[in-house]
Each structure stands twice: as C-alpha cells, then as structure tokens.
C-alpha positions as CSV (number, residue, x, y, z in Angstrom):
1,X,-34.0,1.3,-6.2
2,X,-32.6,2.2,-2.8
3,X,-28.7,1.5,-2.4
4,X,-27.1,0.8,0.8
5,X,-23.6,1.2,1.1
6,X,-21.6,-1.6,2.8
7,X,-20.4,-0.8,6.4
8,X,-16.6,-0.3,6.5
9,X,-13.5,-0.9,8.7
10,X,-10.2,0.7,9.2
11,X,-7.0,-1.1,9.4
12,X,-4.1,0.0,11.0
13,X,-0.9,-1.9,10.2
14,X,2.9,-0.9,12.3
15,X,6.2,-2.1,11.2
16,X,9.7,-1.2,12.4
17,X,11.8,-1.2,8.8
18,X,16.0,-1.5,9.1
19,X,16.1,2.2,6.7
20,X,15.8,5.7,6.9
21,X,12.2,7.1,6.0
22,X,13.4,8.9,2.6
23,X,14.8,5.4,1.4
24,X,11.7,3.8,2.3
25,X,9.4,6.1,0.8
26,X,11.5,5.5,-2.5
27,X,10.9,2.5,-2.4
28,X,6.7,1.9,-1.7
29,X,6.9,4.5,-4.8
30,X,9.3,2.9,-7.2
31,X,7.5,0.0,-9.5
32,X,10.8,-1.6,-10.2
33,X,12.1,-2.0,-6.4
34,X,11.6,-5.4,-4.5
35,X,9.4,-4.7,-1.7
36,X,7.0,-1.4,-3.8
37,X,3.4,-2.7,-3.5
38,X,3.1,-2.5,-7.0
39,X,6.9,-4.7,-8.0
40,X,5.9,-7.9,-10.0
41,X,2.7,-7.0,-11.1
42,X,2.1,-8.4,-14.5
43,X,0.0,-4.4,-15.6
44,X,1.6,-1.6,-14.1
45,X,1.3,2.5,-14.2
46,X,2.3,4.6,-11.5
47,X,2.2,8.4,-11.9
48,X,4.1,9.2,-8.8
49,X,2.7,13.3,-8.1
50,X,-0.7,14.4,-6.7
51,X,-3.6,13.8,-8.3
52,X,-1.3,11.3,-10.4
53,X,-3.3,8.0,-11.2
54,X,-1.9,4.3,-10.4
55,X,-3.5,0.7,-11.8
56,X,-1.9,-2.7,-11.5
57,X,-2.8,-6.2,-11.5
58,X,-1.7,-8.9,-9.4
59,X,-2.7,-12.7,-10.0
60,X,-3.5,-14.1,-6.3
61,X,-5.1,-17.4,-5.6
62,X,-5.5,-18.3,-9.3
63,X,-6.9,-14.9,-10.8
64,X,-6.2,-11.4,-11.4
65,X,-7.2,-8.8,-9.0
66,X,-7.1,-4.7,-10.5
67,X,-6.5,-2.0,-8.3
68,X,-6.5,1.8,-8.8
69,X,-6.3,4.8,-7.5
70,X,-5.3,7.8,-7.1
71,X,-2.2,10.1,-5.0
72,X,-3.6,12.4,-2.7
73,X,-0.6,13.7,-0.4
74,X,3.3,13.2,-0.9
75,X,5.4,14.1,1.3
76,X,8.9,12.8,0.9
77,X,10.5,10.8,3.9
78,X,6.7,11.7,5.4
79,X,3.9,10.5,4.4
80,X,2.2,8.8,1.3
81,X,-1.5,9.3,1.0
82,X,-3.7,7.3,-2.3
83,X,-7.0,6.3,-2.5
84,X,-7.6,2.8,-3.3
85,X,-10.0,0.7,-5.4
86,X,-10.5,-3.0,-6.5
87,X,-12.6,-6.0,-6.1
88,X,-11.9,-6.0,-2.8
89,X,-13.0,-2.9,-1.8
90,X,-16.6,-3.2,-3.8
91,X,-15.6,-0.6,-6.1
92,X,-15.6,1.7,-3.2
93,X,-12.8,4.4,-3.1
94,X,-10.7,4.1,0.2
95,X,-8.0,5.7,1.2
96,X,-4.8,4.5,2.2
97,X,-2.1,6.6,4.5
98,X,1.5,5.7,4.8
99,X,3.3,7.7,7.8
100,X,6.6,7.3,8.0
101,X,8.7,8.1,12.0
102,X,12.5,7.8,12.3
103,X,13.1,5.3,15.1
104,X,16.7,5.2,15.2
105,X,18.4,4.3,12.4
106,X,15.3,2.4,11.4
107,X,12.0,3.9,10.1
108,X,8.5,3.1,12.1
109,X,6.2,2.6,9.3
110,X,2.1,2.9,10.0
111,X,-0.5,1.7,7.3
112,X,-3.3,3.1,7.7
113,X,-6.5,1.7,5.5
114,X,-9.6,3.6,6.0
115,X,-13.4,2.4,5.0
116,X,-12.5,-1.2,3.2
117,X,-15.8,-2.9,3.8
118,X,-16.4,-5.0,6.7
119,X,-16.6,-8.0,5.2
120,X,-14.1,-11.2,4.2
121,X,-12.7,-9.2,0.8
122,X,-12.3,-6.2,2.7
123,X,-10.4,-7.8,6.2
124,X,-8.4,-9.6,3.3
125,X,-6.4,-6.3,2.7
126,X,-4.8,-7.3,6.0
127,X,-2.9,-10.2,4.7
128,X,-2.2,-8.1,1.3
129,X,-0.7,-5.2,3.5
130,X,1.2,-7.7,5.6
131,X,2.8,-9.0,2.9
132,X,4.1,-5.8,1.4
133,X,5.1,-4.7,4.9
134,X,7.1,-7.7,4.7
135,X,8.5,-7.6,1.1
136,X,9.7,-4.0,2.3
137,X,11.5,-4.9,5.1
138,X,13.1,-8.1,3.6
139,X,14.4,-6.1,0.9
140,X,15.9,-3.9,3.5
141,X,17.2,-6.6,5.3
142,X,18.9,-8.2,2.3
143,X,20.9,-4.8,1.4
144,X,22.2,-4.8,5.1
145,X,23.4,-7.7,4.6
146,X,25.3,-7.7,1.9
C-alpha cells in the first residue's frame, strides 16, 4: 500500500505582549497560569525540560481534541521549541517555535507552526493560536491594570 503524506503549511503568528520575555515564557509554560496554552484543559501533563513530554485535552465545538508532544529547545526569556500532535495535525509530528524579542517594555512574541497539513484541520491551528496569543496578552493586560 503506497502512503502519501499530506502537503503541509507553516504558520507564522506575531504579537506585541505588555511583559518582559522571562515573565512570558513563565507563563506559555506554567499549566496553572491564565493565558498558558495548556490553562483549563480538563487532562493535563506538562514536563517542562527537554525531551520532557506534554498531553492535554481541550473540549472545542462539542468534543475533545488530544494533543501531545514533545520539548525540544528551552531557552528561558528566548525561545520555546515542542513538537506538536493531535487530530488536527493527522497524527503528524509538527513543530512549534516560540521566539520571544524585547520591544520595549513589552515582549514581541512570534509563533511559528511548521508542516500542519494544508488542509481545513490544519489552517484551524490559526484560530487555536490566535486565541492563546490572546489569552496571553489579556492576562497581561489585566495584571497592569490592577
């Protein structure tokens, strides 16, 4: 049986967060913090250190969606580097990169998600990424505020 591998995209994602680069790397690593990707998930593990393994599930649209993967670079204030597979992905490993600049007194944050396939599941990372983007920065937000 001949297998063909799905064609894949990249997505790049930017967003200009009101911390500095160390808080928000904290943060997108710490389960328990509004605004991590993995905060509310009803299944969590995270094994924050390289080659350390992650899984949660989040209920979207009515049902639960699995992810895993594993870390591959962490570089505090830096960079975050995993690998990510779910659904979504077809059960193909792709790799996410986190790069985090200094802009100020803010932090320019880049999401980088490299060979999600080209198709509807795989675009639909976008939306997913969005929204942490968002929950990050609104959770920094609220804290300036108060």
């Amino acid at each position: 049986m001949d297998y063909t591998p799905p064609k894949t995209a990249d997505l790049t994602l930017t967003k200009l967060i009101p911390a500095k680069p160390d808080e928000v790397y904290r943060v997108w690593l710490d389960p328990a913090s509004p605004g991590s990707p993995w905060f509310g998930a009803a299944k969590v593990r995270v094994e924050a250190e390289v080659d350390g393994l992650f899984y949660h599930c989040v209920s979207h649209e009515g049902r639960d969606w699995a992810h895993y993967g594993r870390f591959v670079a962490l570089e505090p204030g830096r960079r975050i580097q995993h690998t990510w597979v779910s659904e979504g992905t077809r059960g193909l490993e792709s790799v996410l990169t986190l790069t985090l600049e200094p802009e100020g007194s803010d932090t320019r944050v880049t999401l980088h998600h490299a060979g999600v396939p080209d198709d509807a599941f795989g675009r639909g990372h976008r939306e997913g990424w969005e929204f942490v983007l968002g929950a990050i920065h609104q959770r920094f937000t609220k804290a300036a505020a108060r």
